[in-house]
Structures are given as structure tokens and as C-alpha cells.
VOGU-3710 file (C-alpha; in Angstrom, 3 decimals, decimal comma):
1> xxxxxxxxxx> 109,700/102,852/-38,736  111,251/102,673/-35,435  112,699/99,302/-33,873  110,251/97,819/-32,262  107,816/97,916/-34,692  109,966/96,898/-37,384  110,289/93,806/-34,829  106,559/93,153/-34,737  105,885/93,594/-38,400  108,371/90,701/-38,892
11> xxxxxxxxxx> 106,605/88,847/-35,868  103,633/89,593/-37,283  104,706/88,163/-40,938  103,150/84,185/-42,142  105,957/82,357/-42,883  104,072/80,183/-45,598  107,612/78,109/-46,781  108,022/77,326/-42,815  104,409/76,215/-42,268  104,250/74,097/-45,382
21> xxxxxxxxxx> 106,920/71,845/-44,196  105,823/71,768/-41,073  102,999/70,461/-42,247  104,669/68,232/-44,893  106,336/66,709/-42,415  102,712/65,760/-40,534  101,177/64,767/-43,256  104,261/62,313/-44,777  104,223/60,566/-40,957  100,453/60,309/-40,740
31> xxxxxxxxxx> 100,659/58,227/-44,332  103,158/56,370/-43,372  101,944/55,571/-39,969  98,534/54,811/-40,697  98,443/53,208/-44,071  98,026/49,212/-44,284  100,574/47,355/-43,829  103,639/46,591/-46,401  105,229/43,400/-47,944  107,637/41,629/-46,416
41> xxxxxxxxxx> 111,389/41,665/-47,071  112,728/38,850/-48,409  116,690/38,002/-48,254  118,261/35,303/-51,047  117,906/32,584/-48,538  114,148/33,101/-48,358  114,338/34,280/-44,775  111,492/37,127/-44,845  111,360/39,815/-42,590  107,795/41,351/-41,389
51> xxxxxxxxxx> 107,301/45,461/-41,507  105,857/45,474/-38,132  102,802/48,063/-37,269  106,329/49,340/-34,393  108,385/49,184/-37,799  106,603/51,377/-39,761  106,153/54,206/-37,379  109,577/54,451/-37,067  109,989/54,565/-40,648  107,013/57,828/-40,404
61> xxxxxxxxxx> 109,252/59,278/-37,522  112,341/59,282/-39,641  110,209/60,713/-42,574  109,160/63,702/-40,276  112,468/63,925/-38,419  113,978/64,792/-42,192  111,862/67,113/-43,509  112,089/69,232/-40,322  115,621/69,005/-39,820  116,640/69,670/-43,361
71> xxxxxxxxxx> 114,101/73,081/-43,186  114,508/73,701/-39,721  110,615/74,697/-38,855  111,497/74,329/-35,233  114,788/74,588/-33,773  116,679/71,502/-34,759  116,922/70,709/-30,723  113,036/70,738/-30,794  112,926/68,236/-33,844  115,264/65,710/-31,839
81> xxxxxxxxxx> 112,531/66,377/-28,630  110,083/65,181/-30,866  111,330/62,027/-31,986  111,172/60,742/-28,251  107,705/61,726/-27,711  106,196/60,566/-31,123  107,697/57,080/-30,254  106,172/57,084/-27,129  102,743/58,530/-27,893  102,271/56,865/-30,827
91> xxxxxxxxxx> 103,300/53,352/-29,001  106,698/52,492/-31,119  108,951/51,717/-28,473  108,691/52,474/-24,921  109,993/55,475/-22,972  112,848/53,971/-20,968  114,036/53,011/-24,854  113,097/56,139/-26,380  114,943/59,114/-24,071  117,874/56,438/-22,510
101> xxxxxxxxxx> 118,671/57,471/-26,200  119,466/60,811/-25,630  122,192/59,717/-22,999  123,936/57,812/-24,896  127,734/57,239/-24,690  127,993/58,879/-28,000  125,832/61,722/-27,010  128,130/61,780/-23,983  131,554/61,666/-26,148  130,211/64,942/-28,135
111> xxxxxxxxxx> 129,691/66,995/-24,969  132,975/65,526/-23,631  134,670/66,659/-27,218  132,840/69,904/-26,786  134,135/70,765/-23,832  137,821/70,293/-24,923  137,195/72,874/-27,505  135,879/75,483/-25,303  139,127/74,656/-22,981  140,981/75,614/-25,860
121> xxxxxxxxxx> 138,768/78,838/-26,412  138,684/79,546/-22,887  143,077/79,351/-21,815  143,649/81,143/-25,368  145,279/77,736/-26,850  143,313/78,328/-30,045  144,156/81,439/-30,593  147,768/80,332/-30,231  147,226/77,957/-32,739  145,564/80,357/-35,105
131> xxxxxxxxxx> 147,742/83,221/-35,397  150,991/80,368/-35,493  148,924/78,668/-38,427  148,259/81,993/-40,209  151,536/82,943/-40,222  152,869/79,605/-41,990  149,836/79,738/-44,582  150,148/83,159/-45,175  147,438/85,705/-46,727  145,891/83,701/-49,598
141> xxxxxxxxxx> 141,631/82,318/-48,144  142,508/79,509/-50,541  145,653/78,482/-48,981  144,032/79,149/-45,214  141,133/76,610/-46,602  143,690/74,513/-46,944  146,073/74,412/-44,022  142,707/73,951/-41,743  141,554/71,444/-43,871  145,059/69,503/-43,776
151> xxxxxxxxxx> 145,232/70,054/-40,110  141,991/68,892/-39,554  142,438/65,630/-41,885  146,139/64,721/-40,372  144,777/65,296/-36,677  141,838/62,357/-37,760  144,782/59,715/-38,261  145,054/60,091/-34,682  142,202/61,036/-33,014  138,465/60,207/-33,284
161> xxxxxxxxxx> 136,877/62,837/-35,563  134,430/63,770/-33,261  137,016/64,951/-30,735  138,945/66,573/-33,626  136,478/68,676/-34,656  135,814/69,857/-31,491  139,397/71,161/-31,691  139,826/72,607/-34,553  136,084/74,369/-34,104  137,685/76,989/-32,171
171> xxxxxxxxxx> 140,667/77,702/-34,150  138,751/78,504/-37,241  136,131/80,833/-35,200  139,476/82,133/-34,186  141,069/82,032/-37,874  137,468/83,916/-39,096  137,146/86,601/-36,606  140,362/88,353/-38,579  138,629/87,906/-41,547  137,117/91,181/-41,232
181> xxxxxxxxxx> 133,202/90,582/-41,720  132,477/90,257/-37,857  130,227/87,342/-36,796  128,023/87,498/-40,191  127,741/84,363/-42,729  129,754/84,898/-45,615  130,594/82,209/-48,341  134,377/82,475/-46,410  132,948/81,623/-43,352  130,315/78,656/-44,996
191> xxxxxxxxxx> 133,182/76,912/-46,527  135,728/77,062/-43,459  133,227/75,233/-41,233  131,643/73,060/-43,824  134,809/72,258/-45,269  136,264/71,393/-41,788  132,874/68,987/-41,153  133,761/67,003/-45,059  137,399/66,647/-43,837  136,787/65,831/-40,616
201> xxxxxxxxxx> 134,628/62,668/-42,235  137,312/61,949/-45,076  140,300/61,665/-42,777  138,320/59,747/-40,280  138,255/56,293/-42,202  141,899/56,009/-42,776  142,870/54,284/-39,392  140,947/52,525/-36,842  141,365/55,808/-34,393  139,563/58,024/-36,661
211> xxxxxxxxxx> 136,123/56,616/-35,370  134,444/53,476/-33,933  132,796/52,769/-37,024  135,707/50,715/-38,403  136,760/48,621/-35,635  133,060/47,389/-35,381  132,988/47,027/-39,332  135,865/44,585/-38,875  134,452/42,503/-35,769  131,234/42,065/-37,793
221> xxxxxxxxxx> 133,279/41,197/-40,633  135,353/38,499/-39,021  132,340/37,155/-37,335  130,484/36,603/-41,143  132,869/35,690/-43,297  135,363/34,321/-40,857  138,662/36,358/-42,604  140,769/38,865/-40,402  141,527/42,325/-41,623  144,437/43,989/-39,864
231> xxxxxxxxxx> 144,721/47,905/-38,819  147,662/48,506/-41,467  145,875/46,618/-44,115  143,001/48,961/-43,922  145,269/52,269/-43,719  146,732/50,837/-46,930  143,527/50,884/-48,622  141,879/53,748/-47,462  144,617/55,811/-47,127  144,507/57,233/-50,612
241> xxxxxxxxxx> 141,125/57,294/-50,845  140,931/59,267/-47,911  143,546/62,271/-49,024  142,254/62,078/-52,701  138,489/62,994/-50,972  140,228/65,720/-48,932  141,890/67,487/-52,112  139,167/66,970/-54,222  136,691/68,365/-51,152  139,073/71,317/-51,132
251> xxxxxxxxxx> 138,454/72,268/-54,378  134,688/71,795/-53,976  134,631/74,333/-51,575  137,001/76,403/-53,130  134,347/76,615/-55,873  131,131/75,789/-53,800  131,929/79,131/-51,538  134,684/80,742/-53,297  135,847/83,641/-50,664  134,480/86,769/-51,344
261> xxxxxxxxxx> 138,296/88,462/-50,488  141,236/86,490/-52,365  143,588/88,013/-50,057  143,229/89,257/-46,903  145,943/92,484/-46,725  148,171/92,469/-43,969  146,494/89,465/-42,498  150,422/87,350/-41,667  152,056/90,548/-39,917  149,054/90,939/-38,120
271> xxxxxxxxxx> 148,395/87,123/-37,147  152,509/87,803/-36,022  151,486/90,497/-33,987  148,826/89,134/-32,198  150,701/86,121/-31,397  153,663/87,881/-29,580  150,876/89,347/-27,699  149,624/86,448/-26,222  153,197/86,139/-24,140  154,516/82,779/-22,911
281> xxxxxxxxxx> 152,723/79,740/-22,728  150,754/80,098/-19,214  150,488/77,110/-16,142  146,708/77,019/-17,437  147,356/75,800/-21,206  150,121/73,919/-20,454  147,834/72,225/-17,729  144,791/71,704/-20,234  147,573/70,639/-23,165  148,246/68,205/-20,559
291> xxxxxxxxxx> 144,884/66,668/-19,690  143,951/66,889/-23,427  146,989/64,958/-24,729  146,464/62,123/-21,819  143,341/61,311/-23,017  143,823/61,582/-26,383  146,944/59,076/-25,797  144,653/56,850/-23,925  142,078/56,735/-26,664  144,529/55,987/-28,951
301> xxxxxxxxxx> 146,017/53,257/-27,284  143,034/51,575/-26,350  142,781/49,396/-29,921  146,442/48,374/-28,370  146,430/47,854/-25,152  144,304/45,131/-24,124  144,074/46,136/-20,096  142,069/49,077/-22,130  140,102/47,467/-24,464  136,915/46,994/-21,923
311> xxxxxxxxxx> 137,140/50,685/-21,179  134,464/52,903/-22,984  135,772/55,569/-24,991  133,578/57,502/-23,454  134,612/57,105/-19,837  137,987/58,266/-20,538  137,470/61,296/-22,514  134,962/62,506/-20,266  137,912/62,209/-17,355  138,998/65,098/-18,974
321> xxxxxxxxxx> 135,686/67,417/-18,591  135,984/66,502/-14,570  139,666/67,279/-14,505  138,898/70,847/-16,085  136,205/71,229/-13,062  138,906/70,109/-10,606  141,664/72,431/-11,492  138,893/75,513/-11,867  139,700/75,670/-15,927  136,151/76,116/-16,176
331> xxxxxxxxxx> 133,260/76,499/-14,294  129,469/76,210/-13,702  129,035/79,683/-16,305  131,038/77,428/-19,162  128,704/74,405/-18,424  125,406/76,680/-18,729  127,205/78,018/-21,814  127,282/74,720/-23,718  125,532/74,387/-26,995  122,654/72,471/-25,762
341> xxxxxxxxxx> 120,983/72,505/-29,339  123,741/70,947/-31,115  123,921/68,427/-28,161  120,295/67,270/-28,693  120,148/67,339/-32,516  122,532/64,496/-31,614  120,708/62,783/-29,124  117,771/62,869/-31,435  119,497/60,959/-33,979  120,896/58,566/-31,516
351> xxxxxxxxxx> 117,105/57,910/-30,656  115,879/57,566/-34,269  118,679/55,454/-35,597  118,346/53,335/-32,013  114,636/53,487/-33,098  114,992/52,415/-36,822  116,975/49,383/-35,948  115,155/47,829/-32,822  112,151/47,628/-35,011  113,632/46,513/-37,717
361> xxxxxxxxxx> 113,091/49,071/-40,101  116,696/49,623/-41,145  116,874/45,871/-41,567  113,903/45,769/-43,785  114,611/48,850/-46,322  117,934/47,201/-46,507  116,727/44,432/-48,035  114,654/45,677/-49,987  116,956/47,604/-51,708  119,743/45,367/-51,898
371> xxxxxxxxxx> 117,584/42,429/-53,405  116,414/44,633/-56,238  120,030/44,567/-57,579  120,934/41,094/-56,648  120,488/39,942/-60,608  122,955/43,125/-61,758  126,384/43,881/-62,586  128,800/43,542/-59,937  129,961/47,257/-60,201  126,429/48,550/-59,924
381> xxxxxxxxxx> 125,574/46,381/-56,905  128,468/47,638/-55,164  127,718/51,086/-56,173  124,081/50,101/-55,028  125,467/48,865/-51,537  127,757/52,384/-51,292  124,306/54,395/-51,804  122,498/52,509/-49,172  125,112/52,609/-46,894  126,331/56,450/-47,485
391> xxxxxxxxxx> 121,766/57,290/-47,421  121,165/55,410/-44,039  124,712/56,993/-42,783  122,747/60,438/-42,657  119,842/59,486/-40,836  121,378/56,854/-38,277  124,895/56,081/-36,765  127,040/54,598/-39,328  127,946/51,887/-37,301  123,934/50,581/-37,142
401> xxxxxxxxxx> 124,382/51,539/-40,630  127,009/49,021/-41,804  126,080/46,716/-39,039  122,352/46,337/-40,661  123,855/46,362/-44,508  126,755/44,180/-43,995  125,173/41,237/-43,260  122,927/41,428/-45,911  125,515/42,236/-48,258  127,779/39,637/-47,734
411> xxxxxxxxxx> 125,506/37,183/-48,188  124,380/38,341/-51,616  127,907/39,203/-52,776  129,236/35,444/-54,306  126,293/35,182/-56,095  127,656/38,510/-58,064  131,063/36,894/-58,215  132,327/39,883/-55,705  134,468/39,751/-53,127  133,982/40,661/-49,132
421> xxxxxxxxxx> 136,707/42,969/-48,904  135,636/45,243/-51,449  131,903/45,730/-50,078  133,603/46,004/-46,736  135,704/48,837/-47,519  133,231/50,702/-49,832  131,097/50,489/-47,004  133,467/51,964/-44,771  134,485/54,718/-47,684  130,601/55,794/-47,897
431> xxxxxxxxxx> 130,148/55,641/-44,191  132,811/57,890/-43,189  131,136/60,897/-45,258  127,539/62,002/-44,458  127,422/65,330/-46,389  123,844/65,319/-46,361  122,785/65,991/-42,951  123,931/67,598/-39,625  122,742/64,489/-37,457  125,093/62,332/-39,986
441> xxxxxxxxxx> 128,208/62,763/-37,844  129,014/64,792/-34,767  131,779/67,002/-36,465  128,495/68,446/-39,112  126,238/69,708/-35,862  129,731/70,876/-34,319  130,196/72,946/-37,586  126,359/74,365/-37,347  126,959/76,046/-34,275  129,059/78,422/-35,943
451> xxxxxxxxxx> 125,725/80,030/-36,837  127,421/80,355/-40,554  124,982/78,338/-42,690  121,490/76,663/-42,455  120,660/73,189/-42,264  119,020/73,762/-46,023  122,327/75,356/-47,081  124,447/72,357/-45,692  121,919/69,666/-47,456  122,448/71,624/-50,808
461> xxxxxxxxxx> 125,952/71,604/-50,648  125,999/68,024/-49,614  124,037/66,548/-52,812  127,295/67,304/-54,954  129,679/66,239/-52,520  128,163/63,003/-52,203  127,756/62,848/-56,308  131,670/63,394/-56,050  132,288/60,806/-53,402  130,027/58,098/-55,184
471> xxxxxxxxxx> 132,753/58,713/-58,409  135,304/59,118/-56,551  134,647/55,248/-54,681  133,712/54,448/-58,306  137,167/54,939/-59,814  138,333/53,556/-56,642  136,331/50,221/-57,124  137,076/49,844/-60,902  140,776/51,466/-61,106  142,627/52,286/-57,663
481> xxxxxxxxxx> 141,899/48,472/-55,260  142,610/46,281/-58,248  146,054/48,303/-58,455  147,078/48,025/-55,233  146,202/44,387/-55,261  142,911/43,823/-53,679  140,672/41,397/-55,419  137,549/42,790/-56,248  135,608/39,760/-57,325  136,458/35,964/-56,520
491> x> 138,011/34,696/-60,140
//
């Protein structure tokens, strides 16, 4: 059978699996959408809170939104495309609301972050950085899996994870080009980029820098409960929590997508070789090292330096995409060259998590949930908070996430005899780690691009990494906190 009409058999093929979900998708947001309306939400203080005809289509949207994301019947860019216009057609919020979405700051920071990494790509920095690293690591794919993974969760102490997975995305396309298999997915290549996505997330909630999420966890936090939490009293907490996730997540992967090659023969003396051929450091990398390090210095000093506080982080790391235009590092090919897909899978989920908690969806599922164990054991209804949080994490940012649980929370929490601190840093533990899905946190749609696993395969692997979390905050809760001093409930 020659090529082309090998090509247009396959064409010509029913993809039944693909149209099903499609379809599932339809069906589970037509329910939704159209059937009468729900009970209300009611909080311990009686307050209740109405599922509005607004709410509950954005509760269908989200429904659809999963399904196809998670099978991937349309391109994933499509799916976020979607969620605008079904919230405009369908009358849940208006446009301006709907697609000013897609621009958000955060949407903004990702394209800023991945434009860094093709700077590194582009002046040979990550290769640099590759062959030095394989040299150090040496041959083993278990100990590479780990020296990207420690990399990648040491960087996070400093940097927000976002901007560090942009980074170290390079280096490991760099790191799995000499692995010998080409561009093809291989369980190798599935656990380098996977892995680097679960790190990125563990290493991100030990310090304020690692991501916004904490720094508005603590505002809201102060603002509820009136009690200050300082940036070296959360390190102290989460800190071994954090490292304990990335070990453990390293031997996940080691056994989720054990390497198909143990050892990669000759792999250090070539890494060597390659290096010395890259010659000196040129004006260009030292130029982008330059630009790169500013901002990342500025970003870190801005929970510091109050002159910088007002400043989006935004605004300052995209200084660094305009200085790369100014001093011709790249040009108008790299900016058609971006990965628009992975840039609007994350404007989608701005939009739906945006969407969720203007009508007051998020608000009302939280409740609902949270109520239901509000008569329980204090470990299972901070276990029960953790699972709300680390659920509504993949779907929506996790700062909405925490901001529309907190509250909630904290209010139910002395009836349980349990303290704020503890649901505050659970929360944060939970929703630092979306392992779930790719719109969960920007370093997961980073790691897609690689083009090494699906959207399916990520979800699947993310079910037992989220089991192992959950246990891991469990022994935490019960074992590590009460150790190190924190009081876990208020006698």
C-alpha cells in the first residue's frame, strides 16, 4: 500500500473512543445545564448560598472542559476556545469577562517563562547545562532522573515554578536527544518530563518565591483569623514535606516509567565531548544569563522590597521577552514559533476557574462538601479539606482554589477542635501538586509540549501520585507537624 493511501485509510478510519467522549462531554453539559435547579449551600452559620441558573452552567462548562481535555477529542487549544464561547452563547458571563481571561497576567507570565526557555535553547545555554549536568550524574537513567529532578526542585526555592520549568524544559529535551530513541515517546522520555512537572509542583510550596499561591494563602489567612505567619515559619514546615514528596515522586517514576536502557554506554565521555565543543561562553549567553538573572533577582526580591511590592510579577518578567527583541536574541520567526497550544490550554483554564468563581460555583461545591464532614473526626475533615483543595487545584488556579476553601474552612475548623495553621498548610501542601491535569499548573502544559505523553497518559499517572501525596500529608498531619511543634488542634 503506498503512502498516501495508507494516509487516507487512516483518514478514512471512525474513531468511535474519540467520538464517544466527544459526545460525553455534550451530553454531561446539556444535563447539567438544563436540569432544574439545585439546593442551596448552606455554611454552619446558616448563611446559604443560591446555585444560580449563571452558576450551574459553569459547573456544565467545567464538566465538558474535563472530559475533553483529559481525552483530548480536539486539540487541547480548541477545548480552552470553547470554554469562552459556551459562556458567552449560553449567557454565563459576558464576553468582555469571558476572553479578558485568556490575557491574563498569568497567561502572560507563562509566555514570558516560555520565552526564557527558548533563549536558553536558542544561545546553546541549555545545552551547556546538559552535557555539564551529564557529566556530574554520570551514565545511570535513574541517577539522570534524579539530578533533573533535584535541579528542578532546588531552582523552585528560588524562583516561581512556572519560570523554572520553563528552564529546565530545554535542558531535558537537550538531556533526551542523547538518549538515543530520536524524538519518539518512550517510558525514559514520559518520566523525565512528567517527573520534572511533579517536582516542579513539590518544590514550589517550600518558600513564598516558589509561586503566588502562598503569599495570597497568608494575606487571606491574616485577614480571617487575624494571626501572622512569617516566610521562615512556613519554609520550616513545608520544607520537609516538600523534599520527602520529591524523593518519594522519584521513585514513583522510577517505577511508573522505569527506563527502558539502565545505562546509557558511553553517554559521560560523550556529554564531555560535546561540551568542549561548544567553546567559550559567547557575548550572546552571557548577555541572556544576564537579563535572565535580573529578573529573576527582581522577582525574588519583590516579597522584600517594598518599592516592589505594587509591581506585577508579570510586568517584570516580561521586561525580559522585550530585552531579547532589543538585543536581536530572537526574532519575529521565534515568536511565530511559540507553542500557542500550550499557551491557550492555559488561558482556557484561567477562563473556567475565573468562570467557576464569579458565579459562585466554586463557592457552592465547597460547601457542600465541607459541611458533609463538619460532624467527623478531625483527621478526616482535614483530609476532607486536602481533597477538595488538591480536586479544585486541577480544574482552577490554586490560588481561587484556597481563596474559595479557606474561608469556609476556617470557620468550620473550632467546631472540630482543629487548629488554623494546620488546614492552612495542608491546603498549601495539596495545592502545590495538581498531578491530575495539564491546566493544574503551568509547569504540566510546559511538560506536554514535549509531545512525550498524552493528556490520558498524564491523568493515569496522576491518580497514584495524588493517592501518594494524600498519605504522604496524612503522616504529615498525624506524625511530622506535631513533631516539629505545630499544634494541630486547639487543646
Amino acid at each position: 500500500m503506498s503512502s498516501g493511501s495508507k494516509e487516507d485509510f487512516e483518514e478514512s478510519k471512525i474513531d468511535w473512543r474519540r467520538i464517544f467522549f466527544l459526545l460525553l462531554g455534550i451530553v454531561l453539559f446539556a444535563i447539567v445545564y438544563f436540569i432544574p435547579p439545585l439546593p442551596d449551600a448552606v455554611d454552619p452559620a446558616g448563611k446559604h448560598f443560591v446555585l444560580t441558573k449563571e452558576a450551574k452552567g459553569a459547573l456544565a462548562v467545567f464538566l465538558l472542559a474535563g472530559i475533553w481535555w483529559v481525552f483530548e477529542v480536539v486539540p487541547i487549544g480548541i477545548t480552552s476556545l470553547t470554554i469562552g464561547v459556551l459562556q458567552v452563547i449560553f449567557l454565563i458571563r459576558p464576553a468582555k469577562s469571558a476572553f479578558n481571561d485568556f490575557m491574563d497576567p498569568s497567561v502572560l507570565f507563562i509566555f514570558a517563562s516560555i520565552m526564557i526557555g527558548l533563549v536558553f535553547t536558542k544561545t546553546g545555554l541549555t545545552k551547556r547545562l546538559a552535557y555539564k549536568m551529564l557529566t556530574i550524574v554520570g551514565e545511570k537513567t535513574s541517577m539522570i532522573y534524579l539530578g533533573c529532578f533535584l535541579l528542578t526542585a532546588f531552582l523552585t526555592h528560588f524562583m516561581a515554578h512556572t519560570a523554572v520549568a520553563a528552564t529546565i524544559y530545554p535542558l531535558l529535551l537537550a538531556i533526551y536527544s542523547l538518549y538515543g530513541e530520536g524524538s519518539k515517546p518512550t517510558k525514559f522520555g514520559k518520566g523525565l518530563f512528567i517527573g520534572m512537572a511533579y517536582i516542579a509542583g513539590a518544590g514550589s510550596i517550600i518558600t513564598l518565591l516558589g509561586a503566588a499561591r502562598g503569599a495570597v494563602a497568608l494575606s487571606f489567612f491574616h485577614d480571617i483569623v487575624n494571626k501572622n505567619i512569617s516566610f521562615f515559619e512556613l519554609t520550616y514546615y513545608m520544607f520537609p514535606v516538600g523534599w520527602i514528596m520529591v524523593f518519594i515522586l522519584w521513585g514513583f517514576i522510577m517505577i511508573f516509567f522505569k527506563p527502558e536502557k539502565k545505562v546509557i554506554p558511553g553517554l559521560k565521555e560523550k556529554a564531555r565531548q560535546l561540551n568542549s565543543q561548544l567553546g567559550a561562553v559567547t557575548r550572546r549567553e552571557m548577555l541572556a544569563l544576564f537579563i535572565v538573572g535580573g529578573c529573576v533577582i527582581t522577582l525574588s526580591m519583590v516579597s522584600f522590597v517594598p518599592f516592589l511590592q505594587p509591581i506585577n510579577k508579570t510586568a517584570i518578567i516580561l521586561i525580559s521577552t522585550i530585552l531579547f527583541f532589543i538585543f536581536k536574541i530572537l526574532n519575529l520567526d521565534d515568536l511565530e514559533a511559540l507553542p500557542w497550544n500550550i499557551i491557550l490550554l492555559f488561558a482556557g483554564a484561567m477562563s473556567i476557574g475565573f468562570c467557576l468563581w464569579e458565579t459562585g460555583a466554586a463557592e457552592w461545591l465547597a460547601i457542600k462538601w465541607l459541611v458533609f464532614f463538619q460532624n467527623t473526626h478531625w483527621f478526616i475533615f482535614i483530609m476532607a479539606i486536602s481533597v477538595l483543595v488538591l480536586m479544585m487545584t486541577n480544574f482552577i488556579m490554586n490560588v481561587a482554589a484556597i481563596a474559595i476553601t479557606l474561608p469556609v474552612a476556617l470557620v468550620i475548623a473550632p467546631y472540630l477542635n482543629v487548629s488554623s495553621e494546620v488546614i492552612l498548610f495542608a491546603s498549601l501542601v495539596v495545592a502545590g501538586m495538581p498531578f491530575l491535569l495539564l491546566v493544574g499548573a503551568a509547569p504540566n502544559a510546559i511538560a506536554y509540549d514535549s509531545k512525550q505523553f498524552t493528556s490520558g497518559e498524564f491523568f493515569k499517572c496522576g491518580v497514584p501520585a495524588s493517592i501518594i501525596l494524600l498519605i504522604v500529608l496524612g503522616f504529615t498531619v498525624l506524625v511530622l507537624w506535631p513533631v516539629m511543634g505545630m499544634n494541630i488542634t486547639l487543646n
